[in-house]
N, C-alpha and C positions, 0 to 999 in steps of 0.2 A: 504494500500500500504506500511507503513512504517511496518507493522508487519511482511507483505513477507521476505522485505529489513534483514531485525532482526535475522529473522531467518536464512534465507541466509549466513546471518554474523556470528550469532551465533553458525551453521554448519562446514563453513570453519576453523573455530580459533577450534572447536576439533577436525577434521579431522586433521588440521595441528598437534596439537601437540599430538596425536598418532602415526604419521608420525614421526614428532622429537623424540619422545621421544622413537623410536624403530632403532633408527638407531644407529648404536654400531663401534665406531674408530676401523679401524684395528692396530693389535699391529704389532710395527716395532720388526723385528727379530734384537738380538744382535750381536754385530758384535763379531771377535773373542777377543778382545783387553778386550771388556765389558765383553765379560763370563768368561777368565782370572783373571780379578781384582775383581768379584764377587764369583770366587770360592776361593781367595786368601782371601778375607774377612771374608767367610761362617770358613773357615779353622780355621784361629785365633780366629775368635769369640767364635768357637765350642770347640777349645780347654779351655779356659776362663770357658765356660759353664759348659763344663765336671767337673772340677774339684770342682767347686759349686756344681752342683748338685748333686755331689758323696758323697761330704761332709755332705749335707743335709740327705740325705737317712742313711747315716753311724748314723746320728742324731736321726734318726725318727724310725730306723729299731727295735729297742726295745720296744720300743713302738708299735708298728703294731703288733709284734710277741707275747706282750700281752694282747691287745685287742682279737688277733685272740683265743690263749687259750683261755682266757675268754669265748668270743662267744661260743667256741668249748664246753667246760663244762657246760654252762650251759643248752645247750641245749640237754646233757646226760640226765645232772638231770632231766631235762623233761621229758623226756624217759622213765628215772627210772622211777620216780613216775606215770606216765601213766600206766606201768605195775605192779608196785605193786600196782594200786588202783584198777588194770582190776580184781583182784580177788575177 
């Protein structure tokens, strides 16, 4: 009888929290006041950003352009010697 009881018990408490655990808050819509002060935020922040980030790339841009040569030749030479060994 108490194994019934158990099981019983121990059916409802996952049932339950599959139930909880799928039930999802609806999101409140902003009002206009909130999406103002959020675009007004996103603005300055992004200006801050930009110019960091501009700086960084201005940084890195030599670097990337030769790495990229690099790659680029040596996988000629590859090439190369592919076809002169093909004889």
């Amino acid at each position: 009888m108490q194994l019934k009881y158990f099981i019983i018990l121990l059916f409802s408490v996952f049932l339950l929290l599959t139930v909880a655990c799928e039930i999802e808050v609806p999101e409140l819509p902003l009002t206009k006041e909130e999406k103002k002060a959020i675009d007004s935020i996103y603005i300055a922040e992004k200006k801050i950003i930009k110019i960091d980030l501009d700086s960084l790339c201005d940084l890195r841009f030599n670097g990337f352009v030769d790495h990229a040569v690099d790659s680029i030749m040596k996988e000629r030479k590859i090439e190369i010697e592919k076809l002169l060994n093909r004889n």
